[in-house]
C-alpha positions as CSV (number, residue, x, y, z in Angstrom):
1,X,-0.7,-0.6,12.1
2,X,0.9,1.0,15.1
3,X,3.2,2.4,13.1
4,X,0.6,5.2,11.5
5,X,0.2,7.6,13.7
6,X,-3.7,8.0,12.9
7,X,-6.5,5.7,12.0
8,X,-9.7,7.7,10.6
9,X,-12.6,5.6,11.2
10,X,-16.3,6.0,9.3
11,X,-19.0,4.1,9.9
12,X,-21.7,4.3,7.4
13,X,-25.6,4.4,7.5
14,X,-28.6,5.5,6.6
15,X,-27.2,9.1,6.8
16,X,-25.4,10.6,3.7
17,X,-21.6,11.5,3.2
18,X,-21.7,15.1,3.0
19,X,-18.9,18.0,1.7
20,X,-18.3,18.6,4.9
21,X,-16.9,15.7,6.1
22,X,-14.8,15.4,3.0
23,X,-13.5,19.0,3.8
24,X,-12.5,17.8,7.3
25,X,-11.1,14.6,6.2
26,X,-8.8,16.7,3.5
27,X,-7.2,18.8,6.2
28,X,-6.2,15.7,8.9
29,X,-4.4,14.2,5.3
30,X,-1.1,13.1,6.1
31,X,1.4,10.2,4.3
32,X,0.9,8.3,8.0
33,X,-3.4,8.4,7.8
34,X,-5.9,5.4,6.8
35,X,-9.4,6.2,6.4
36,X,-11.7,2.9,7.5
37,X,-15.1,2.9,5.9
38,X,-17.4,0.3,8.0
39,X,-20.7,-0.6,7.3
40,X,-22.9,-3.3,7.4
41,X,-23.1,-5.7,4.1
42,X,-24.3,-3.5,1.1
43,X,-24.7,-0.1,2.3
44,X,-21.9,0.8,0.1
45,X,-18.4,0.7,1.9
46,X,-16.6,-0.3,-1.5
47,X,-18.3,2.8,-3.2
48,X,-17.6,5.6,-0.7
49,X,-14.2,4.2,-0.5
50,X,-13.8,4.8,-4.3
51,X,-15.1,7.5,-4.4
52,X,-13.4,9.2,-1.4
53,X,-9.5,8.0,-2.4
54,X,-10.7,10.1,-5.7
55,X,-11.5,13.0,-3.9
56,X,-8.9,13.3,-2.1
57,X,-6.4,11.6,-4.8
58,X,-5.4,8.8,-2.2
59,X,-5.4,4.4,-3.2
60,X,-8.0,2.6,-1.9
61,X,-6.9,-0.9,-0.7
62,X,-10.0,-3.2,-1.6
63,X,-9.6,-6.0,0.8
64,X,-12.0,-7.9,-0.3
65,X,-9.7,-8.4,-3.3
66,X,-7.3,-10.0,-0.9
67,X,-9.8,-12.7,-0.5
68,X,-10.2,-12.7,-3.7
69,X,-6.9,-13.6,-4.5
70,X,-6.7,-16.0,-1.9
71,X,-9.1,-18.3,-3.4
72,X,-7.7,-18.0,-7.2
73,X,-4.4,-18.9,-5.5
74,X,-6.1,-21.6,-3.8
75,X,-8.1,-23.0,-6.9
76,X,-5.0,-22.1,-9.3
77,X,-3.0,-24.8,-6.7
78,X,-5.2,-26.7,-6.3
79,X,-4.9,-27.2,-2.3
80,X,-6.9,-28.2,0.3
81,X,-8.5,-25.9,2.5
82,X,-5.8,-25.8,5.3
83,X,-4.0,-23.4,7.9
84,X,-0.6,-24.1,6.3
85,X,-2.1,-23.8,3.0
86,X,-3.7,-20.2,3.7
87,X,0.0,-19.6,5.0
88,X,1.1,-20.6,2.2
89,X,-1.0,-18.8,-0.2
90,X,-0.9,-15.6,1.6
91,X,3.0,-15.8,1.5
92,X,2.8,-16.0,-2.3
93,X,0.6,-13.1,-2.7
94,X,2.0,-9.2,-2.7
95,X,0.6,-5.8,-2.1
96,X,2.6,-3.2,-3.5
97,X,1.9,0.5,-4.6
98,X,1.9,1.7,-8.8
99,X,1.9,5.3,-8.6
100,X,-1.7,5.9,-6.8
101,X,-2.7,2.1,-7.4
102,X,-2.4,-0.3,-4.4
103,X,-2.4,-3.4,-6.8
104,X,-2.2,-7.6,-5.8
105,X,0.5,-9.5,-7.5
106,X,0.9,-13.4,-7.9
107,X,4.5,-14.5,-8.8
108,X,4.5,-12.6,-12.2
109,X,0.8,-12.0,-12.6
110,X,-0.5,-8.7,-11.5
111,X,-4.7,-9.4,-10.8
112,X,-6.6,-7.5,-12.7
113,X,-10.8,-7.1,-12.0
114,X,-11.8,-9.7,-14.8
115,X,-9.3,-12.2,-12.5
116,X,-10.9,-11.8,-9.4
117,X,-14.3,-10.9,-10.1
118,X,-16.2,-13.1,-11.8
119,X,-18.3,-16.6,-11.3
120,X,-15.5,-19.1,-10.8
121,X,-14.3,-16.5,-7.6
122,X,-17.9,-15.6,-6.5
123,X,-19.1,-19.2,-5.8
124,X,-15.8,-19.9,-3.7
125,X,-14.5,-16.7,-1.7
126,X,-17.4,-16.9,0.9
127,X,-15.9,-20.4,1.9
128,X,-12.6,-19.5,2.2
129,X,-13.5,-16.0,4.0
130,X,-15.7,-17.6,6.5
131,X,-13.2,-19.7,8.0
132,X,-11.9,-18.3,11.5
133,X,-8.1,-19.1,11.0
134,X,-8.3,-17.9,7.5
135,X,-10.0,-14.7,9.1
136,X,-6.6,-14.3,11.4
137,X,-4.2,-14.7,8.6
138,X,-6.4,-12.1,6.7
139,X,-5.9,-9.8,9.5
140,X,-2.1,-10.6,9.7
141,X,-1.4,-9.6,6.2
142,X,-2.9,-6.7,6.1
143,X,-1.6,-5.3,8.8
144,X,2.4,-6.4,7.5
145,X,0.4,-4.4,3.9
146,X,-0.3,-1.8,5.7
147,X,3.2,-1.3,7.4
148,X,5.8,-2.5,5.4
149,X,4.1,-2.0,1.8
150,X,2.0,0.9,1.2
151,X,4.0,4.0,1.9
152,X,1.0,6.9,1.6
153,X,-2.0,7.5,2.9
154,X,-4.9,5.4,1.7
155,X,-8.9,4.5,2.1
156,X,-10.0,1.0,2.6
157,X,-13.2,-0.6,2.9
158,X,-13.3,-2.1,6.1
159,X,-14.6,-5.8,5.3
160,X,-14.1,-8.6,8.0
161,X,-12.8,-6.5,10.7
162,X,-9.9,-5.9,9.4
């Protein structure tokens, strides 16, 4: 990440988004800029990062899609829950940018929502996500997303600390 020159950071609570903040937001935009919605667990990160890339006609990088993907690449392999293999898996998946889509591929598959969200992923992801050194590979991909791969500015929903 040190190479974006700004990191916009919003933590969100009880208290609502308001124009004004979108206003302000709108005139620090620049190609170099991630906005970081943080929140605790349900307050609505994953909305107001959808909703804000809209309004200001930036991606939003889900990241919990990245986990996600992890465990279908995991379960799709077969492997045991390992360092090397969460190397592995997070070696075969890519972030790359469609137009104003940040979208995950897998060798020739490009995810789509109905591949990562659904029942098979749900009962899994919180096992894989949990896991410390999974946690620190997490945190490594993004960051070589974030700098080598996604070349505007962007909103993401800042799940596990990333």
């Amino acid at each position: 990440m040190a190479e974006y020159s700004r990191d916009i950071g919003i933590w969100l609570g009880k208290k609502a988004f308001n124009d004004n903040q979108i206003k302000d937001l709108k005139s620090k935009l620049t190609s170099d800029i991630i906005i970081r919605v943080y929140g605790l667990a349900g307050v609505g990160k994953g909305t107001l990062s959808s909703t804000l890339a809209s309004t200001l006609g930036i991606p939003v990088f889900d990241s919990g899609k990245i986990w996600r993907a992890l465990t279908y690449i995991y379960n799709d392999l077969a492997l045991e829950d390992t360092l090397e293999n969460t190397q592995l898996v997070f070696s075969k998946i890519d972030v790359f940018q469609d137009n104003t889509t940040i979208r995950i591929r897998y060798g020739n598959k490009i995810f789509q929502e109905s591949d990562l969200k659904n029942a098979f992923i749900d009962a899994r992801v919180f096992g894989y996500a949990a896991k410390e050194v999974n946690q620190q590979e997490f945190f490594k991909f993004n960051v070589k997303a974030y700098t080598q791969k996604i070349n505007t500015a962007f909103v993401i929903d800042a799940r596990g600390a990333n």
